[in-house]
C-alpha positions in Angstrom: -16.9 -22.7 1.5 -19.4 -20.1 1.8 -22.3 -20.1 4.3 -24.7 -17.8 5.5 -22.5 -17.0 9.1 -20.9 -14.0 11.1 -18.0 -14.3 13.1 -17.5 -11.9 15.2 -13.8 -11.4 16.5 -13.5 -9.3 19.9 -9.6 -9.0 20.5 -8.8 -8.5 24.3 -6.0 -7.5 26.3 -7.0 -6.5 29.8 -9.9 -5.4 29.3 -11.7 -6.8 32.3 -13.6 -3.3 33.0 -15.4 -3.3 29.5 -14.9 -6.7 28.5 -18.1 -7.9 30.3 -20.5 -5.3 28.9 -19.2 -5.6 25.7 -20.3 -9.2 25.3 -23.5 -8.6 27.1 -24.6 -6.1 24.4 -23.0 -8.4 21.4 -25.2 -11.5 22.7 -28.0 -9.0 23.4 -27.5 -7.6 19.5 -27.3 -11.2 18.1 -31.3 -11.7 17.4 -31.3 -8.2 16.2 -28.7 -8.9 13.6 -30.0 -12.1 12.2 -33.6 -10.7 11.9 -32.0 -7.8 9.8 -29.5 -9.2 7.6 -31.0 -12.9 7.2 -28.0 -14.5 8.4 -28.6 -18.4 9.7 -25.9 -17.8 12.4 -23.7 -15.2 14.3 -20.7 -16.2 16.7 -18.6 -14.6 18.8 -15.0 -15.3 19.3 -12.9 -13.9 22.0 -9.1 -13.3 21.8 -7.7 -13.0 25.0 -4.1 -11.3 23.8 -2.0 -12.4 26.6 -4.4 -10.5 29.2 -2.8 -10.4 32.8 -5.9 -9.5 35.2 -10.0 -10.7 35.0 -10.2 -10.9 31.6 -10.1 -14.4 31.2 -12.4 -15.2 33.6 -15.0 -12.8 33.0 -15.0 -14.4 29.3 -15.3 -17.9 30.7 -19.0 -16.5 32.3 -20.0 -16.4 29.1 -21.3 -19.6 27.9 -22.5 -18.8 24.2 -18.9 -17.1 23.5 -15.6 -18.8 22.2 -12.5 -18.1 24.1 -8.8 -18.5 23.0 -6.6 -17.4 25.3 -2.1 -16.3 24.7 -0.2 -16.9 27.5 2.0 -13.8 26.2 0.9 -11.0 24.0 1.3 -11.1 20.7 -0.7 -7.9 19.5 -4.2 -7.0 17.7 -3.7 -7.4 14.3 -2.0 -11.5 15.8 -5.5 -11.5 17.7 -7.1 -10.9 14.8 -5.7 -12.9 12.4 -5.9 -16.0 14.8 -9.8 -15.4 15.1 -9.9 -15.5 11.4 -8.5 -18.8 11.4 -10.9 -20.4 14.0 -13.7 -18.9 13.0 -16.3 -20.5 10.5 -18.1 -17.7 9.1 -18.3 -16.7 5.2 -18.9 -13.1 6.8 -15.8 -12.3 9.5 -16.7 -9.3 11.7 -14.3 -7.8 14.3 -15.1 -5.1 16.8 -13.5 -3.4 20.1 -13.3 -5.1 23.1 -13.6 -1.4 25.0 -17.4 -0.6 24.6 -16.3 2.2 21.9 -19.1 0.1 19.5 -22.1 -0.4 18.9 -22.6 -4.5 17.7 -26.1 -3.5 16.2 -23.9 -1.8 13.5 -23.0 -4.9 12.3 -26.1 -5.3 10.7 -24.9 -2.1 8.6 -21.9 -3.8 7.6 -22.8 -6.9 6.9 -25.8 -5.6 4.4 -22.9 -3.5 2.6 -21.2 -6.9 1.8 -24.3 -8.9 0.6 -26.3 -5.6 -1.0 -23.5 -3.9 -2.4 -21.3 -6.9 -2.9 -18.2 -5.0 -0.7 -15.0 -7.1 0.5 -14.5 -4.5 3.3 -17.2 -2.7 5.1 -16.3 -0.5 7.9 -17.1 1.8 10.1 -16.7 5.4 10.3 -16.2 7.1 13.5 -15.0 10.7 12.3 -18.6 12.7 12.7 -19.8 15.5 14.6 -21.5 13.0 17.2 -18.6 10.9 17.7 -16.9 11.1 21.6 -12.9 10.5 19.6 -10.8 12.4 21.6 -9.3 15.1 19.6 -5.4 14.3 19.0 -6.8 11.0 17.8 -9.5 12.7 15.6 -7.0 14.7 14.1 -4.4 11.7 13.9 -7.3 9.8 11.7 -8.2 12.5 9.8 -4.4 13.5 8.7 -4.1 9.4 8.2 -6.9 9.2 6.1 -6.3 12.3 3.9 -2.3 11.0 3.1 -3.8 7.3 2.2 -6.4 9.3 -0.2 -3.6 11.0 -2.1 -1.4 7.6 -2.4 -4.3 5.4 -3.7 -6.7 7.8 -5.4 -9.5 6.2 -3.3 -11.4 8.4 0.0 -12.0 6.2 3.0 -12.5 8.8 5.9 -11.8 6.9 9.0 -8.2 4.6 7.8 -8.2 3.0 11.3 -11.5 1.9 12.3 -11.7 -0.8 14.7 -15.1 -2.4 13.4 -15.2 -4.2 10.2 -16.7 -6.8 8.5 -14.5 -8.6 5.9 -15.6 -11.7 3.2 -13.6 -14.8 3.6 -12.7 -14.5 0.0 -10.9 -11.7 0.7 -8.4 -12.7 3.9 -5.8 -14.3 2.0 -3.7 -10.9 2.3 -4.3 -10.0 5.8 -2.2 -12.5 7.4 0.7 -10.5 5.7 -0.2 -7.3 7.5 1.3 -6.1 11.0 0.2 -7.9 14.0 -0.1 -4.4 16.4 -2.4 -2.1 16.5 -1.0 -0.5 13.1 -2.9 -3.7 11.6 -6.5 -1.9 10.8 -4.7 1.5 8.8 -2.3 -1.2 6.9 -5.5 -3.3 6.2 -7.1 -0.1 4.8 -4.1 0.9 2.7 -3.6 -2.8 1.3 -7.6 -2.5 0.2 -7.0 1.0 -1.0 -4.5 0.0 -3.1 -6.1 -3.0 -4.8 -8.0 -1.8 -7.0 -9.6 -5.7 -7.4 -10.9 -5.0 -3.6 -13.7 -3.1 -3.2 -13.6 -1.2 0.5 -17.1 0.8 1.8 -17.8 2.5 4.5 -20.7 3.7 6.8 -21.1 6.3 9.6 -21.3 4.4 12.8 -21.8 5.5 16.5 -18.9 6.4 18.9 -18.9 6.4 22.4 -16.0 6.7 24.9 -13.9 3.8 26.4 -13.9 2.0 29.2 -10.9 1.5 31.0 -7.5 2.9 30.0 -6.5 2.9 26.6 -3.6 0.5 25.4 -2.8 3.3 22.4 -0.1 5.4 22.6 -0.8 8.1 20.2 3.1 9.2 19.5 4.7 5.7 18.8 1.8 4.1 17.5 0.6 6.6 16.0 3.9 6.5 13.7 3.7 3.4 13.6 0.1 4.1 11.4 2.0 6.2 9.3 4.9 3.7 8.7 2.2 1.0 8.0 0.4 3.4 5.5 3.4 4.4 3.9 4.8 1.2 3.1 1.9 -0.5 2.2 1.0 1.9 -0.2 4.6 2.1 -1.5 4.6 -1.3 -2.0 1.5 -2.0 -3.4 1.8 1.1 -5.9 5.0 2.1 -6.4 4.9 3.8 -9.9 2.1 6.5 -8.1 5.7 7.4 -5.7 8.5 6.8 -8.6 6.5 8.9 -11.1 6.0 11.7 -8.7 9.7 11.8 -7.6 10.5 11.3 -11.1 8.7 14.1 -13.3 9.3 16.4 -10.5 12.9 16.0 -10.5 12.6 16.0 -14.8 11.0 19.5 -14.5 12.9 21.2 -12.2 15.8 19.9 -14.4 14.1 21.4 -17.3 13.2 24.9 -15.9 17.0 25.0 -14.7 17.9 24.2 -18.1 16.2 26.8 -19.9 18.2 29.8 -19.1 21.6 28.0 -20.3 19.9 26.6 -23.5 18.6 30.2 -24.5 22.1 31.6 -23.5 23.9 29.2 -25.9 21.5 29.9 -28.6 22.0 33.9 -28.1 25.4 33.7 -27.7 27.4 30.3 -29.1 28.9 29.7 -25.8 28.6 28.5 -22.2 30.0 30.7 -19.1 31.9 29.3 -16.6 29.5 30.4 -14.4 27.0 27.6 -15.0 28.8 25.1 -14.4 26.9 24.5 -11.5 23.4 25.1 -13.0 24.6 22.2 -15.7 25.9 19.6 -12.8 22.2 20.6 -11.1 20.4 19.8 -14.6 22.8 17.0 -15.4 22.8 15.5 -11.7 18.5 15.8 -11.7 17.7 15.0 -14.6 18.8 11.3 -15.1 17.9 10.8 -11.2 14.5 11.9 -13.0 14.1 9.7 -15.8 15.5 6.3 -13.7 12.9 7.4 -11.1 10.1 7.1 -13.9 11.2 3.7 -15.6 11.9 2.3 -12.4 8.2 3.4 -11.8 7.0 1.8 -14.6 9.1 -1.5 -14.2 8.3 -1.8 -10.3 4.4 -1.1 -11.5 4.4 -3.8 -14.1 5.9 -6.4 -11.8 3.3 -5.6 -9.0 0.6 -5.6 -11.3 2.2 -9.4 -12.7 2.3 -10.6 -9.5 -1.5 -9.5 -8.8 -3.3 -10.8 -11.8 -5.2 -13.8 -12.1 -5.2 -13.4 -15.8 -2.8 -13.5 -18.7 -3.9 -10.3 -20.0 -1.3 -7.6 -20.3 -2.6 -3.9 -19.1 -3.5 -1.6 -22.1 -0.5 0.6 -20.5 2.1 -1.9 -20.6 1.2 -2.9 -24.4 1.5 1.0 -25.5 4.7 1.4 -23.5 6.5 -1.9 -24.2 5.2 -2.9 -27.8 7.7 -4.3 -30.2 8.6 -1.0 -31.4 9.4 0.8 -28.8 11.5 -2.4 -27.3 13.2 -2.5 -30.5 14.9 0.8 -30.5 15.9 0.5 -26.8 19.0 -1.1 -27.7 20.2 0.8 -30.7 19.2 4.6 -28.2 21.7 2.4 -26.0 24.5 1.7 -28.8 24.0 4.9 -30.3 24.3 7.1 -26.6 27.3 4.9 -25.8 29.2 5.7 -29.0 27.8 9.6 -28.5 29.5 9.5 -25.0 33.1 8.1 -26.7 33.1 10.7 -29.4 32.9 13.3 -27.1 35.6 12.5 -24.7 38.0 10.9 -27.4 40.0 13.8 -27.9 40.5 14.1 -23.7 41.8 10.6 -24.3 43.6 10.9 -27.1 46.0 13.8 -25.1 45.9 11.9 -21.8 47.7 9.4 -23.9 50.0 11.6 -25.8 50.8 14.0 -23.2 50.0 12.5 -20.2 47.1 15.9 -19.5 43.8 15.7 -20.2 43.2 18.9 -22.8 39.2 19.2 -22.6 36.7 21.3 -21.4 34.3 19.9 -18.9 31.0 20.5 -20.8 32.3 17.6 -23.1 32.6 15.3 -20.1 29.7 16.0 -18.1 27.5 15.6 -21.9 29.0 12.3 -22.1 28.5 11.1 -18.7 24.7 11.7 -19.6 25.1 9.5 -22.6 26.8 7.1 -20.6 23.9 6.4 -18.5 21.3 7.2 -21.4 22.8 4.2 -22.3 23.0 1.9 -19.9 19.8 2.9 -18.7 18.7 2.2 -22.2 20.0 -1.7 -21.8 18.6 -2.2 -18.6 15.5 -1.7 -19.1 15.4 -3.7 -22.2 17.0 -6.8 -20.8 14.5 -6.1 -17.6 11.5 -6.1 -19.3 12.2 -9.4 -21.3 12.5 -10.9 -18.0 9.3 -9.9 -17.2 7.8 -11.1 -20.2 9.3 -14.0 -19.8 7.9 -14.5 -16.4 4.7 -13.9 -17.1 4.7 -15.7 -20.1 5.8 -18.8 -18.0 2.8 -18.2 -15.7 0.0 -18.1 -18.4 1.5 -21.3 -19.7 1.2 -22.9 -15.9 -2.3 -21.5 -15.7 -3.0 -23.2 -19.3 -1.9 -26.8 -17.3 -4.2 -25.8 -14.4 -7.0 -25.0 -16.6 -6.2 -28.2 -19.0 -6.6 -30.6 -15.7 -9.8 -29.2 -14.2 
């Protein structure tokens, strides 16, 4: 139910050299951030992750703070996501426990979700005043940059470690990693959705206290696997298109040469044979990259919708005609494929030798798998529609009994 409240989540593991001036400044801040955003109430919740020295009972000190303590680690995004779940805010705020942040910012943050209606605010620490070491600097920034060319969207700082998120919007995260690859695969996730809407705001920096608990080689690819696959699986046909009309154009421009040397001459050298098994071997790698594309982007986009409205994309690509013909390109590249190898057939039969020059056979593998291809993604769509057509009938029910 919404309320007027900020949760603020500190995840902890040892910690107990910046743990206590973190939550002196965070109670200090609280008045601040109430008089400045109009909130009724701000909490503080601390996840003790498992912490082996003072941590625990430097928390305990403080009275006005929450504490839930692991016996074992379990990680930050685990921290998080457990803070999520015990806290009672509309507004759910998670910061550092390591003194790296400023809690006045969150009254930056949390303004961005009620004034510009944002499910994600965060904050940026890649400016020129910011103490980031500079391996990490340059880790964020090459993070950022890749997860701006998968989703079309710019976020500069992909792994900030202060946020504020709206409840609505945390039915996802429990999905995403529980280490400290959960922030950049939080980022990509939001990045990806076009339904959330992600802002950030430039936000002070300062160094940390204590010794880090980030290794920047195996965490930092573990960042990159998180980014990677969230984006892959969140928008595949951006990936299969690539791949696919990349593949379908290098095809092409090998192509060219053998097309305008048949033309010119009538015939085909021996000597391409391996320019034509290049073409032939590219180009249908090509084409199946860019329908599975299309099919793996229609079932995301199914899965994601609230709605039984089809996307204006899907209707051009899949209306009645085009589906129509799919299965006669299939018959008719099937029976293209026999013809052509027939005669090779016909004298393996006979004579026990097949009397036929490859070009045949390699032209009817490709209508082989024109063909089947053809079928496939007939008989795959249909399934899809009727899938979806199965949920807009549940929805109708829902809608029916409210």
């Amino acid at each position: 139910m919404r309320n007027n409240i900020l949760s603020i989540i500190i995840p902890a593991y040892n910690e107990e050299e910046a743990i206590g001036g973190t939550l002196k400044r965070t109670l200090s801040a609280i008045d601040n951030i109430k008089k400045n955003t109009e909130l009724d109430e701000v909490e503080v919740i601390v996840i003790s992750d498992g912490s082996s020295d003072r941590t625990v009972d430097i928390v305990k000190g403080f009275k006005e703070v929450t504490l839930i303590s692991y016996e074992k680690n379990r990680g930050y995004g685990a921290a998080i996501k457990t803070g999520f779940q015990s806290a009672r805010g509309w507004y759910l705020g998670f910061m550092d426990a390591d003194g790296t942040c400023d809690p006045n910012f969150f009254i930056n943050l949390v303004k961005l979700c009620k004034e510009k209606d944002a499910h994600i605010a965060l904050g940026s620490r890649l400016h020129s005043e910011s103490k980031m070491p500079l391996v990490r600097r340059v880790g964020n920034v090459f993070y950022a940059t890749l997860l701006t060319i998968l989703s079309g969207r710019v976020v500069k700082d992909s792994a900030s470690g202060m946020r504020v998120l709206t409840r609505d919007t945390v039915d996802w995260v429990y999905a995403l990693p529980d280490g400290l690859h959960f922030t950049p695969a939080m980022s990509a996730y939001a990045m990806c959705n076009r339904e959330v809407k992600i802002l950030e705001e430039v936000m002070p920096y300062h160094e940390r206290e204590g010794e880090s608990k980030l290794n920047v080689i195996i965490d930092g690819l573990r960042f990159l696997r998180a980014i990677v696959e969230t984006a892959f699986v969140f928008l595949p046909a951006r990936f299969f298109y690539f791949v696919g009309f990349t593949f379908c154009i290098l095809a092409l421009i090998l192509a060219i040469p053998v097309i305008s040397y048949y033309f010119t001459n009538l015939r085909i050298e021996e000597g391409q044979f391996y320019r034509i098994t290049t073409v032939v071997t590219l180009l249908p790698i090509g084409i199946s990259c860019i329908m599975f594309g299309f099919l793996a982007g229609n079932t995301v986009t199914l899965i994601k919708r609230q709605d039984c409205v089809e996307a204006i994309s899907v209707r051009l690509l899949t209306n009645r005609v085009i589906l129509s013909i799919l299965p006669a390109i299939g018959i008719v590249s099937t029976i293209v494929g026999l013809y052509l190898v027939m005669p090779g057939i016909k004298s393996y039969i006979i004579y026990g030798e097949v009397y036929l020059h490859w070009i045949f056979i390699v032209t009817a593998l490709f209508c082989f798998w024109i063909g089947s291809n053809a079928v496939f993604f007939f008989f795959f769509h249909l399934f899809q529609r009727l899938l979806r057509r199965k949920m807009c009938i549940k929805m109708e029910n829902i809608k029916i009994d409210d």
